[in-house]
Structure formats: C-alpha cells, structure tokens
C-alpha positions as CSV (number, residue, x, y, z in Angstrom):
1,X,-33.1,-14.7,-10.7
2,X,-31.5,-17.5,-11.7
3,X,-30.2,-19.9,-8.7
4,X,-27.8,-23.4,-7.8
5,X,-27.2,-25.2,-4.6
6,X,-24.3,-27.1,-3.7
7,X,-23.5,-28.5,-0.4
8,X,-19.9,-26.9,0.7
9,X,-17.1,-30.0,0.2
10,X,-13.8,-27.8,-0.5
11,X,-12.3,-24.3,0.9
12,X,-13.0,-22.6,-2.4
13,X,-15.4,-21.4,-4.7
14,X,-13.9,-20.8,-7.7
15,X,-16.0,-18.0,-10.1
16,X,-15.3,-17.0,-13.8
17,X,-14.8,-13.8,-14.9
18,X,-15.3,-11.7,-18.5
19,X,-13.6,-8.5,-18.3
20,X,-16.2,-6.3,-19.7
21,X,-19.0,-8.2,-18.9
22,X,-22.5,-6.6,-17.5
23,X,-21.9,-6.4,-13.8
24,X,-24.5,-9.3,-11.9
25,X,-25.5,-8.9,-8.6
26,X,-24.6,-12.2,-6.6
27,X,-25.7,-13.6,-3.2
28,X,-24.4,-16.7,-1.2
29,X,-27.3,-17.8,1.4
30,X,-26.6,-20.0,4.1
31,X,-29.4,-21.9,5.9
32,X,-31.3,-18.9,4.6
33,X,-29.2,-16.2,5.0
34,X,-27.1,-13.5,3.2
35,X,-23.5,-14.3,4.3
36,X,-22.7,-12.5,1.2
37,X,-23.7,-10.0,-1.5
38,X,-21.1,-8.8,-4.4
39,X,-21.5,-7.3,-8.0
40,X,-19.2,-9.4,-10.5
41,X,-18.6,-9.7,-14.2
42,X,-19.9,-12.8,-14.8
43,X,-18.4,-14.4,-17.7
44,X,-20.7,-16.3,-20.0
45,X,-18.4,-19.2,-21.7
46,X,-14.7,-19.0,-21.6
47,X,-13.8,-16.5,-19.2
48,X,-10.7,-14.2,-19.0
49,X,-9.8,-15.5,-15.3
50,X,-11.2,-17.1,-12.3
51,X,-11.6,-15.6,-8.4
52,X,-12.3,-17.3,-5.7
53,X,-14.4,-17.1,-2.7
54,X,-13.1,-18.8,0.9
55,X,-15.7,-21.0,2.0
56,X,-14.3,-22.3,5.0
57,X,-17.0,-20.8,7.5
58,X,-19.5,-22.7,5.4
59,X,-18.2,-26.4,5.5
60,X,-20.8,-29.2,5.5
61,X,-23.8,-26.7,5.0
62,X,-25.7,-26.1,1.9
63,X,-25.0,-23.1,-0.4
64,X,-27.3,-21.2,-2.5
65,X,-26.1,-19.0,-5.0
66,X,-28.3,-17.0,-6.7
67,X,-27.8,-14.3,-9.4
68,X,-29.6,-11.5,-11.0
69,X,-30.2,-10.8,-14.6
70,X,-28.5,-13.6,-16.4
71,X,-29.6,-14.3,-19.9
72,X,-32.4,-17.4,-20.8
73,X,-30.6,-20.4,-21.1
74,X,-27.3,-19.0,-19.3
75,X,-24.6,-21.4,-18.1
76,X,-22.7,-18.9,-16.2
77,X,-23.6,-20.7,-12.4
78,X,-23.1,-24.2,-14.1
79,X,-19.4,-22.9,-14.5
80,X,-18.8,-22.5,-10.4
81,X,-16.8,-24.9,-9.1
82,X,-15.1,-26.0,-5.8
83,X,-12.1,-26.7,-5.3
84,X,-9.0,-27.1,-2.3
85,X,-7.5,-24.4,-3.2
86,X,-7.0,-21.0,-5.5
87,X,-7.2,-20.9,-9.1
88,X,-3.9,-21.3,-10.9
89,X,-2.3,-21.7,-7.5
90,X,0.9,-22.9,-9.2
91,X,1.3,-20.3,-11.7
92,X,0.5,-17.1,-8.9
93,X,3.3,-14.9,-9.0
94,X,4.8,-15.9,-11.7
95,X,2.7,-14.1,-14.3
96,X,4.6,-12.1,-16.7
97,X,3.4,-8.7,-15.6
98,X,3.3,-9.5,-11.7
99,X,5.5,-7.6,-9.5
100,X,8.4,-9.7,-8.2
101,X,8.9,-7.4,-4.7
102,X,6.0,-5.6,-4.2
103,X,3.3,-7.0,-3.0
104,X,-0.2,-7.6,-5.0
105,X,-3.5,-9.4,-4.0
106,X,-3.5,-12.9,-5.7
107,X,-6.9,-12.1,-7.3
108,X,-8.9,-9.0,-7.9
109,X,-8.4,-5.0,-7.3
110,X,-6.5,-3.2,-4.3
111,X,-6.1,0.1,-3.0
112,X,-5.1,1.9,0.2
113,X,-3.4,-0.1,3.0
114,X,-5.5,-0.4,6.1
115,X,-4.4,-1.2,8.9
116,X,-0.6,-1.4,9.2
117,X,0.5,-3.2,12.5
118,X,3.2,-5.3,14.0
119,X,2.6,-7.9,16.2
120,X,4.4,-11.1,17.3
121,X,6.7,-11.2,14.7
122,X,4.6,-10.0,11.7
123,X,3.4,-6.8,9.8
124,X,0.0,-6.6,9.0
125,X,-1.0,-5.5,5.6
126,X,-4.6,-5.4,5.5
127,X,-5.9,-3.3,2.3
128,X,-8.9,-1.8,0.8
129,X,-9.5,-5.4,-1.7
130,X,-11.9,-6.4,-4.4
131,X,-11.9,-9.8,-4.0
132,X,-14.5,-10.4,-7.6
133,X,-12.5,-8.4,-10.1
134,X,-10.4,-6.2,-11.8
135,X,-11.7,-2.8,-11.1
136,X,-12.7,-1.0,-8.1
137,X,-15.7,-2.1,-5.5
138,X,-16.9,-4.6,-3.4
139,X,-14.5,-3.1,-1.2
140,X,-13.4,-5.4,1.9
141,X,-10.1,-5.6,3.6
142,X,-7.9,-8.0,2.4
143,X,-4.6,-9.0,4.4
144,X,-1.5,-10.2,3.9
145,X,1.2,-10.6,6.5
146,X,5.6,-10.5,6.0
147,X,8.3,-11.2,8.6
148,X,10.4,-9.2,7.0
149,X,8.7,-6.6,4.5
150,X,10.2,-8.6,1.5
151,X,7.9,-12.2,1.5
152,X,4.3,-11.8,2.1
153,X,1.8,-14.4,2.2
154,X,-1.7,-13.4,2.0
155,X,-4.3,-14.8,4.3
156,X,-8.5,-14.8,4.0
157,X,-10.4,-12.1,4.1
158,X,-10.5,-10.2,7.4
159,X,-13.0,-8.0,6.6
160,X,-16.1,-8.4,5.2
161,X,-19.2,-6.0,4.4
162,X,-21.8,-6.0,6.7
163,X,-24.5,-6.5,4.0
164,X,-24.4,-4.9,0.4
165,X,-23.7,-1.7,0.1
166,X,-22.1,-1.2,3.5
167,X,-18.6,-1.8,2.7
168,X,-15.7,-1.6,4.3
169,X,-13.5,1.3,3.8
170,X,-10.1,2.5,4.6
171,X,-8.9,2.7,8.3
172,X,-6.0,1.4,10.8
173,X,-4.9,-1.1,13.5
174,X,-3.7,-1.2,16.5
175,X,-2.6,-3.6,19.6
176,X,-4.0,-2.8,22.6
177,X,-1.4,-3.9,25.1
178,X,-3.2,-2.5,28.4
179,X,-6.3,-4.0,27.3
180,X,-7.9,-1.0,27.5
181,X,-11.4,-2.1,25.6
182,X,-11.7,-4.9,27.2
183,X,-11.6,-7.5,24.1
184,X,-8.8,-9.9,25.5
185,X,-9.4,-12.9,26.4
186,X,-6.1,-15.4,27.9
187,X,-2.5,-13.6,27.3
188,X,-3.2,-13.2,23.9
189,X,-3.3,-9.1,23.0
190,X,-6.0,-8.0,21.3
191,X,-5.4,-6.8,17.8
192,X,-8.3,-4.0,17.0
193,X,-9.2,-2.7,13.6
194,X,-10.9,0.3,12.9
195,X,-12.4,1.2,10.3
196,X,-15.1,3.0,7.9
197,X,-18.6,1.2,7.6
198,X,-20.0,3.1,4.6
199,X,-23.7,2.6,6.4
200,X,-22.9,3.8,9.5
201,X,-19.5,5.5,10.7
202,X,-16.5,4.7,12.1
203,X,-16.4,1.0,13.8
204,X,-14.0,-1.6,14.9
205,X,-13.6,-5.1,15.1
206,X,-11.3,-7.1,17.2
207,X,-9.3,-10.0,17.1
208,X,-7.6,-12.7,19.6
209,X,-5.9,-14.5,17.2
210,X,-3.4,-12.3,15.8
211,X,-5.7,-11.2,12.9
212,X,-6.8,-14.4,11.8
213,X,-10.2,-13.5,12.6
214,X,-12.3,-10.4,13.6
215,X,-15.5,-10.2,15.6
216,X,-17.5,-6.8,15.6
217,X,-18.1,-4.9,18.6
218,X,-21.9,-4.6,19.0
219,X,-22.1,-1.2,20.1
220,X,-21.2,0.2,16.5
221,X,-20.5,2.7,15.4
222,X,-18.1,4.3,17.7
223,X,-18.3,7.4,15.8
224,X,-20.7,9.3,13.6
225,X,-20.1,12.1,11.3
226,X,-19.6,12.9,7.6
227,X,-16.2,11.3,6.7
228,X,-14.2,8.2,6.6
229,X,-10.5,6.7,7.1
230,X,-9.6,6.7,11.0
231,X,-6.2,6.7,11.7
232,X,-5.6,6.1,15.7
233,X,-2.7,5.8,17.5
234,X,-1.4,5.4,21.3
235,X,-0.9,9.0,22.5
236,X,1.3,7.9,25.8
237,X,1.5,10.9,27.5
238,X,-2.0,11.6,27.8
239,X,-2.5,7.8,28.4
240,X,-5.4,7.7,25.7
241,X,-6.2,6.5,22.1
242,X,-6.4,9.3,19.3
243,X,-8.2,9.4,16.0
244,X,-7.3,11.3,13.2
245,X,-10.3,11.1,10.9
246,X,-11.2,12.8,7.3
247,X,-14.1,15.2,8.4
248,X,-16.3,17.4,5.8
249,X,-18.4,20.0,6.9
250,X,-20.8,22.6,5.3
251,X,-22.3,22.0,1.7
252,X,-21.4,23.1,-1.7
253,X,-19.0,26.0,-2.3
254,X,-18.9,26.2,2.1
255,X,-17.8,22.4,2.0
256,X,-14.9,22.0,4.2
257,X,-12.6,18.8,4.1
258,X,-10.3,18.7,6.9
259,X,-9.0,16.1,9.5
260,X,-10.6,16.0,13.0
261,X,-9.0,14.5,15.5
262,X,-10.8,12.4,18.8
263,X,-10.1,10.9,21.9
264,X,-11.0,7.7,23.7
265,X,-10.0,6.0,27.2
266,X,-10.9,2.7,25.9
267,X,-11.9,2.4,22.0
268,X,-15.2,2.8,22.3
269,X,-16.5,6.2,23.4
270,X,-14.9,8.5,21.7
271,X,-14.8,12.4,22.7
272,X,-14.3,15.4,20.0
273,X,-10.9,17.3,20.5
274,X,-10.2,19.4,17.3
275,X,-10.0,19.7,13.6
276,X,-7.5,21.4,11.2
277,X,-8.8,22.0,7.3
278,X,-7.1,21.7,4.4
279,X,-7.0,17.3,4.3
280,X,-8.3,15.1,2.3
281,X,-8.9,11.3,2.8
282,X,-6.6,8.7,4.8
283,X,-5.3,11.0,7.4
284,X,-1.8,10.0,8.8
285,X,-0.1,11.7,12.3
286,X,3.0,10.3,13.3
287,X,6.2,11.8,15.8
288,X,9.5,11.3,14.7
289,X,12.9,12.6,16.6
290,X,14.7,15.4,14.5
291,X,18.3,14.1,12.8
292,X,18.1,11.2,15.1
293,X,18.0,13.2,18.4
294,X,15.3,11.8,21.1
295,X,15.2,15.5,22.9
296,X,14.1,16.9,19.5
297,X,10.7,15.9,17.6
298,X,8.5,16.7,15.9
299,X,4.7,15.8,14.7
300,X,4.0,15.0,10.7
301,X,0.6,15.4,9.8
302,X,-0.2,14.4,6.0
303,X,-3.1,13.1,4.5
304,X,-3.9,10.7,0.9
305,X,-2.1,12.7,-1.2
306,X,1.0,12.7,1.1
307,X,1.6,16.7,1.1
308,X,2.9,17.3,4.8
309,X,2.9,19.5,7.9
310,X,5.4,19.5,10.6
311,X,4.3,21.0,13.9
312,X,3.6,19.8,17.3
313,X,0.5,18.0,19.0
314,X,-0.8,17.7,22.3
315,X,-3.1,14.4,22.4
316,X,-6.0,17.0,20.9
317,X,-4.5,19.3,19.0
318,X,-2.2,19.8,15.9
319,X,0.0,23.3,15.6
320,X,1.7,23.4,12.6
321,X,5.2,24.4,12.3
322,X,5.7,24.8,8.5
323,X,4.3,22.6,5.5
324,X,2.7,21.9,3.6
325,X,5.3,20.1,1.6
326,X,5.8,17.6,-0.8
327,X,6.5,14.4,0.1
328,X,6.8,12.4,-3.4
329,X,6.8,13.5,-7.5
330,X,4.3,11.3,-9.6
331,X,1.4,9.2,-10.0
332,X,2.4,6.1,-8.3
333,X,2.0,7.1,-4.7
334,X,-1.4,7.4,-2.6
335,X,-3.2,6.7,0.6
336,X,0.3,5.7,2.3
337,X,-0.1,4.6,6.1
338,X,2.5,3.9,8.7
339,X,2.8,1.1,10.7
340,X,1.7,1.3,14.5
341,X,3.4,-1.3,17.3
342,X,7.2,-1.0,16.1
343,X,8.8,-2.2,18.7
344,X,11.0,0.0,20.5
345,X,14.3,-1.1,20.1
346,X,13.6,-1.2,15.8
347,X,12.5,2.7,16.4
348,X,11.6,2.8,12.6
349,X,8.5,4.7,11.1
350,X,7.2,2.1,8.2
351,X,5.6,3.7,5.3
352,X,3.6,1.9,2.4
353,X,1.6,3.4,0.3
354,X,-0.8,2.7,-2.7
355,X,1.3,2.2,-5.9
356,X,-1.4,2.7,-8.8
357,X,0.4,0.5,-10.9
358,X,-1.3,-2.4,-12.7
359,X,-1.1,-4.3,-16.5
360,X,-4.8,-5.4,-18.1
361,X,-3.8,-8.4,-18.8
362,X,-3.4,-9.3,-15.2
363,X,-6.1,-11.1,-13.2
364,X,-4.9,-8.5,-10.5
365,X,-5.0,-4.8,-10.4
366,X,-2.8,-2.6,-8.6
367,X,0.4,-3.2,-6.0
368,X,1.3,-1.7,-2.8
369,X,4.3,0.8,-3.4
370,X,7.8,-0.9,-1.5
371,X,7.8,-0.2,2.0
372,X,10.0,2.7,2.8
373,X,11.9,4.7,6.4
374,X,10.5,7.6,7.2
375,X,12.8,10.1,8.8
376,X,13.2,14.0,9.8
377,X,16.1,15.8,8.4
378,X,17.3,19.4,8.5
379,X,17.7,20.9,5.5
380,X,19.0,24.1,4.3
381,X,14.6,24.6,4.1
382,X,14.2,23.7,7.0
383,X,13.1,20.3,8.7
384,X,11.6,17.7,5.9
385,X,10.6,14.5,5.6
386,X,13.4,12.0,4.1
387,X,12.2,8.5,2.6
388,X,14.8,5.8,2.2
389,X,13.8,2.1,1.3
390,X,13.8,-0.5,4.3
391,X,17.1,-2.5,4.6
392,X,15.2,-6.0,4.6
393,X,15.8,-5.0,0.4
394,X,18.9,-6.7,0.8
395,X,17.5,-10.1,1.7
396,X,16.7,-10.1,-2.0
397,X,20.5,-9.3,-3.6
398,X,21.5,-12.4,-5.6
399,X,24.3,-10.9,-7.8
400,X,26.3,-7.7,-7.5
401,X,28.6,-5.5,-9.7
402,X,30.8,-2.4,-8.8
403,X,32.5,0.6,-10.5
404,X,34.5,3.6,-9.5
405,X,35.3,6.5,-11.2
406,X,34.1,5.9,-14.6
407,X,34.2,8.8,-17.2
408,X,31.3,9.2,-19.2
409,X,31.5,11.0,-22.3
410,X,29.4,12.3,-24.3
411,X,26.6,9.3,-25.6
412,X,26.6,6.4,-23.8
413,X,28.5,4.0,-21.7
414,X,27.1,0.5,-21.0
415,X,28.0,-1.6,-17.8
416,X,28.8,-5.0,-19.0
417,X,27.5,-8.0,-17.1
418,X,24.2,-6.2,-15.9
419,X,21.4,-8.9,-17.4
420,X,19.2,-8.9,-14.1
421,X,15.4,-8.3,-14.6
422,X,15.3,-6.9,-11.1
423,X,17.7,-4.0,-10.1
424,X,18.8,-1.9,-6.8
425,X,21.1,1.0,-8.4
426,X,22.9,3.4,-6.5
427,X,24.8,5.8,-8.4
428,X,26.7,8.6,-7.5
429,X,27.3,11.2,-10.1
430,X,29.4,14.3,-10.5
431,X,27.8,15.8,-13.8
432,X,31.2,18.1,-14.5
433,X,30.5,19.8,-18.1
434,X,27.2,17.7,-19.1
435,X,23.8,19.6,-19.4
436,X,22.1,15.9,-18.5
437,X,23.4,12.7,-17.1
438,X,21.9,9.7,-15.9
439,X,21.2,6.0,-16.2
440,X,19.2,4.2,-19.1
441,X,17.6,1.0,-16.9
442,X,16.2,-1.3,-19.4
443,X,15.5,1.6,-21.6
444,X,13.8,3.6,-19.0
445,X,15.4,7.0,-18.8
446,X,16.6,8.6,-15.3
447,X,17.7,11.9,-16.6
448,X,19.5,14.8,-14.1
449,X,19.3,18.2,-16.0
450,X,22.1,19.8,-14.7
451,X,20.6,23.4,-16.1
452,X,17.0,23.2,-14.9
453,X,18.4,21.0,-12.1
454,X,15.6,18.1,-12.0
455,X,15.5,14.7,-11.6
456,X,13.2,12.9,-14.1
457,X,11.7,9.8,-15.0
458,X,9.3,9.4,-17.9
459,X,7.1,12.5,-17.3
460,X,7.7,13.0,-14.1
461,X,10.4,15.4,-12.4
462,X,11.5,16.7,-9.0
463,X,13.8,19.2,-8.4
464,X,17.4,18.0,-7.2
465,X,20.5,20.2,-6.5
466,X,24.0,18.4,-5.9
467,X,25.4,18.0,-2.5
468,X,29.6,18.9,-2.5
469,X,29.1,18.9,-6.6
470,X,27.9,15.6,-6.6
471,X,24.7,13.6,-6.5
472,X,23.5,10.2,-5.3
473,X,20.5,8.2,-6.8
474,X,18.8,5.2,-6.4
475,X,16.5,3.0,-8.3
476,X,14.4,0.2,-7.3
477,X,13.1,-1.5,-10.4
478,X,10.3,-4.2,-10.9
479,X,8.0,-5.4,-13.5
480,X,5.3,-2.4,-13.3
481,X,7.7,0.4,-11.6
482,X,10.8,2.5,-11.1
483,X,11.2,4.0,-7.6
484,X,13.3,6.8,-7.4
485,X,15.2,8.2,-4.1
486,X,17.6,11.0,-4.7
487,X,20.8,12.5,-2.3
488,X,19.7,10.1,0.7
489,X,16.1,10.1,0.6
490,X,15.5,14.1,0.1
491,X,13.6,13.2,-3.3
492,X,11.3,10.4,-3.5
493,X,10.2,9.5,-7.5
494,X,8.0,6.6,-7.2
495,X,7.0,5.8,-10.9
496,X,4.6,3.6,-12.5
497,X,6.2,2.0,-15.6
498,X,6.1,-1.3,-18.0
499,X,9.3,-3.1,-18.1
500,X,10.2,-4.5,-21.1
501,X,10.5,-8.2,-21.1
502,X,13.7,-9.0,-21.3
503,X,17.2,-7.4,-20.1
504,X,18.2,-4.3,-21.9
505,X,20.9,-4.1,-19.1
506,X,22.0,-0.7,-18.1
507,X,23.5,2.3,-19.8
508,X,25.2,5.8,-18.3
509,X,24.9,9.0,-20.6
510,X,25.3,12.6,-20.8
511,X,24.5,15.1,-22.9
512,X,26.2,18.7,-23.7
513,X,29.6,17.4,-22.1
514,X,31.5,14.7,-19.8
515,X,30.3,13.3,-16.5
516,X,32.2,11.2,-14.1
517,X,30.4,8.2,-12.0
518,X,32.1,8.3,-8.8
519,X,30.6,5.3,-7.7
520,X,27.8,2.5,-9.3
521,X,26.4,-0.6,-7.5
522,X,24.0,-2.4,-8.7
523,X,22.3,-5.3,-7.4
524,X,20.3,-8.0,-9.5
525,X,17.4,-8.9,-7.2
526,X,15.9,-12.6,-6.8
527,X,12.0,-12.5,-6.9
528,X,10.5,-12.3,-3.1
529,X,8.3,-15.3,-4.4
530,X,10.9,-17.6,-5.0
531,X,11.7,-19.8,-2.3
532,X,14.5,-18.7,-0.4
C-alpha cells in the first residue's frame, strides 16, 4: 500500500491517467474514514490526461490517499496535485473531437441518463458517470443542468457510491410538489432521485436545494428484488407514485426479464401491482395525447433498447395495444429517458438518450444523443411514435442558405457557400427517375434507394416511403454524429460517425436518373460552448 497525506487547500484534486495502465484501487480517508474508493489507471510518468476529484466537502481537513499495488520506487501519488479548478479548464470543449451540441462529461466515461427533471427553470441531466477514466465503472451519477437544452453546464457529482462496490446505477427523478415523503423543508420542493444501489435495491436520495446536494433516506432500500433502473412517475388519477422497474425472475433457460411496475403513497413504501415480460433494462412509461387531441391517448411503454408498446395503463397495470415497434435504426441510441415535471403549458415529452459515440483520443468517452419531441401519430400502421428534434436547435443557427427547385442530374450537384462544420439540413426531395438520391454532408453519405425504398447512413438503414411523391429529411451533424429524422419524425437515424476535420461542404446526387430538390435549408450551427 503505498500512501500521501495532504491537508485539503483547493476544490480539486487533480489525478493522472495512462490509458492502458493496470487498474489501482484508490481510497481517500478523511479523519479516518472511507469518503471514497475508486479503481483508476494510474499513470506512472507522463500521463495521457488528468481527472479530477471535487474536494469541497473536505476543506481544511487532512486527506490520506492510499493506493494498492504500485510498483517499488513509484511516483504515481507524488504526481497528485491540487488545484482551484479542473484540469485544462480553458481548453474543455474545444478539443478537436468534442461534440459542439451534444452534451459530454468534461472528464471520464458516461452512459444512460438518470434522472431527467425540470425544475425552476432547469433540466436536470444527471447520468450514469465515471468520473476516473475512459472506460466504463466506478459508476456514480454525474449532472449537468441547461435552460434551454442547448448550453449545459455541469455541476459536482450528485451521486456518489455508498462504499466500493455498491454503485450507483441507472434510475429517475422527480419533484414532489405535494410533499408527499415528507423531505421538504421551507417552500423549497423537494427534488427526489431514485435510483439502483448495486448492494442493496432500489433507494432514493433527496434534495432541498434544487439538486445541488442529495441526502439518503435512512430507511433504504425502498425496494428489494432482482433488477435495477426505476423509472417513477406521478400517476394523478390514482393520486400515487408509480415505478416501472427492470425485474428478472426464474434462473437459466426459465430466466424471465420483464418490467414490474409498483406503487407508493409517499416514496417510501412501496406495494407490488404487476409485471409485463419481454423488457430489458431502463424501463420508460409515458402518456401522450394521439395527433394532438387531449380526449385521445395513449400509454408508451419501451425499455433500453427503445422497441415500443402502445396500450393503456391504469396506475398498476399495462395493456398493450399494439407494438412492439421500432423506435430508432442504429447503434447510437440507448437507455433514453424522458423528462418528468414539464410544465403544463410546454406539454412536451423530452427524450434523451445514450449516444454511444466517443473518439480515443478524447479524455472523455461517450455523449448524450440531442434531445428530441416525442409525439403520437397515426399512421397508415397504425398509431406510432414520431421523434422530431427540440426547437431550442435554433438558438444555435449562425448562418443560413436556401434553394428551391433544383434539378439534380445524374452525379453530383454541390451547394456553394456551405463551409459550416456544424449543419441542420432539411431537404425535401422528389427522387423522379433516380434509383438513389441524397445528400453527401462532409463526405458522409445519406442515400434514399428509391427501389428498395430505404434511408441509409453508413451501414445503417430504415425503411422510408415518400409522402405525395416526395420525401423530407433532416440532418443534425456534429463532430462524432449524424442524426437522421425522415418525413416529419416517422424515421429516426441516429448515427455515430467521425467528421472529417475540415468542411467538405455539401453535395446532392442521384444515381440511375434525375431528381428534383424541392426545397434545401441548411443551417451552419455556432458551438453551444461558445459564449452566446
């Protein structure tokens, strides 16, 4: 064991890391206890970045840190040094793979997001967070909070393990308005996360101070079975809280994954109601009216990998309608969450989800898809779930360029005076006698195949028929992605990509034929981290 004190004199701790490196178990002890215990790639000379640790809690105390297995004659904990604020703190967000409008954690790994909420003003973005590397573990929540969906700034820590190997995973938050658990205290309202403890079962934590800080409830766990990721939500005709939890049952080839869903008066006693199979991981159960009409809704129930069910539910139970169906076409979507507490007279249902997009070279790992409307539509299959990309896009529109009816023959055509990095593309397209058309963004092909009638991106696809001959895409792009959305949000494309650095503007093509672009706008985006 191999051990240095230091009395805490800044906010930060700042800690070098080796990709690569043989994982060391570290422990911070104040006045002789564990405040905390992480593994971390210790980097032995120059390491490849630096994290950080908040030490706030600990000012004017002494701090032992003490880490296993280091080599003889190792320098690794002479390397630790405070400072007042975050490594690199100028440079953050302006590294050359670092999304420009979608957020990522300034350090470390990131996952799900937990505990979507608006309150006061703000959305809450807490999310499953690494806060000592690159890779997955350690897992805490980390938060971040916008006032628009556009500009986050994120904030400590909310969430830390209760001791080593009882982390936090994935869950949700809510505001409990009618004080129903009994947590406030003045006319603040209590915000209350809930949450998987990996040694124990489903707990929550609250906070008077709009999420700056959480205190446990002492009578964790609240719940106790074989599963993880609550979801809970206001249920306002039955006047109660409901859970919506990932639940296994049985063993081996019986196992059953499903979602179970629970009641409470109050937060903390919980009651059984039901469970549906079929789920796995970061449930999600939301109403929305159908085609805007308040007399007409329905329920969606989905879980991590976003496949949903329509149907109806009653406070307890969930009777599906039709589904499952699918939501989104790739690999850059996962563990999406919507957020809880819109106020009534936005009316929207928020989605963000997991991105799974990330560069090696990054001291970060991973981004948080763009947030995204959620609404019910009916189609000619029926009702389904449309996603359509949340207006507050436009606070970010810096230049704009236009075209109507443009003839594309058979190769190319470039649009001149499109040099943003950044683009919001809408295109409508009539494909007339082409067998593909479509836009080349910065050498990224979006291809429509007019025979197999698909929409594709790289190697992913979705199938895509024109509305009154025509059809209407758009493309969000940033540094590690293309998001697609196709005839008004009836196809959703998310796609993890690498933008080449540097503008390679944008190009319209067919193949097999002519095409005809009714109508193109594009919009060069400003970076959400530059000041405004």
């Amino acid at each position: 064991m191999t051990t240095r004190e230091m009395k805490v004199t800044e906010r930060y701790l700042h800690l070098p890391v080796k990709n690569g490196a043989p994982l060391r178990r570290m422990r911070f002890l104040v006045e002789g206890s564990v405040e905390r215990e992480f593994d971390i790639e210790l980097a032995e000379g120059a390491p490849d970045f630096w994290v950080f640790s908040d030490l706030s809690a600990f000012e004017g105390k002494w701090l032992r840190v003490e880490a296993e297995g280091l080599p003889d004659g190792s320098d690794a904990l002479a390397a630790l040094r405070q400072a007042p604020s975050v490594p690199d703190a100028d440079t953050i967000y302006r590294e050359r793979y670092r999304p420009q409008f979608h957020f990522s954690p300034r350090r470390g790994w990131n996952n799900d997001p937990n505990g979507l909420v608006y309150h006061r003003g703000e959305y809450h973005l807490f999310f499953q967070h690494n806060p000592y590397g690159r890779e997955w573990g350690n897992m805490h929540w980390g938060h971040a909070v916008s006032r628009d969906l556009v500009h986050w700034e994120e904030l400590p820590v909310a969430l830390y393990p209760r001791r080593y190997g009882d982390w936090v995973y994935s869950g949700s938050a809510v505001v409990d308005t009618r004080n129903t658990a009994g947590f406030q205290r003045g006319l603040e309202d209590t915000l209350v996360a809930i949450y998987t403890s990996t040694g124990r079962g489903e707990c929550i934590a609250y906070s008077t101070d709009r999420g700056r800080s959480f205190t446990e409830y002492p009578g964790n766990p609240v719940v106790r079975h074989r599963g993880r990721d609550p979801k809970v939500i206001w249920y306002a005709p039955g006047k109660h809280w409901v859970m919506a939890v990932y639940d296994e049952q049985g063993e081996g080839d019986a196992l059953s994954k499903g979602i179970a869903f629970y009641t409470s008066p109050d937060l903390k006693v919980w009651k059984f109601a039901s469970r549906v199979e079929g789920y796995y991981e970061c449930p999600e159960l939301f109403e929305l009216p159908v085609d805007g009409n308040p007399e007409n809704t329905r329920w969606v129930l989905h879980a991590a990998d976003g496949d949903y069910t329509i149907g109806h539910f009653d406070g307890q139970r969930f009777v599906a309608e039709s589904g499952k169906h699918r939501f989104y076409h790739s690999d850059c979507f996962y563990a999406s969450q919507t957020f809880n507490n819109i106020p009534c007279e936005d009316g929207r249902r928020i989605q963000i989800a997991w991105a799974r997009a990330g560069h090696p070279e990054m001291p970060f790992n991973q981004m948080m898809g763009f947030p995204v409307e959620l609404t019910l539509r009916t189609t000619e299959e029926g009702i389904r779930l449309f996603a359509w990309p949340v207006r507050e896009i436009e606070t970010l529109y810096r230049a704009r360029h236009a075209w109507d009816h443009l003839t594309i023959p058979e190769g190319s055509l470039s649009l001149d005076g499109v040099s943003g990095e950044l683009l919001d593309l809408s295109l409508e397209l009539d494909p007339g006698s082409s067998t593909a058309a479509g836009a080349s963004v910065h050498g990224v092909p979006v291809t429509y195949d007019c025979v197999k009638r698909e929409l594709s991106c790289l190697r992913w696809s979705a199938p895509l028929s024109p509305v009154n001959g025509r059809l209407r895409i758009r493309v969000l792009v940033d540094r590690l992605s293309l998001e697609l959305y196709a005839n008004d949000g009836r196809v959703y494309l998310p796609v993890c990509a690498v933008i080449p650095e540097g503008s390679q503007g944008v190009e319209l093509f067919t193949r097999g034929g002519t095409a005809v672009a009714t109508r193109v706008e594009i919009h060069e985006l400003r970076s959400a981290w530059e000041p405004a």
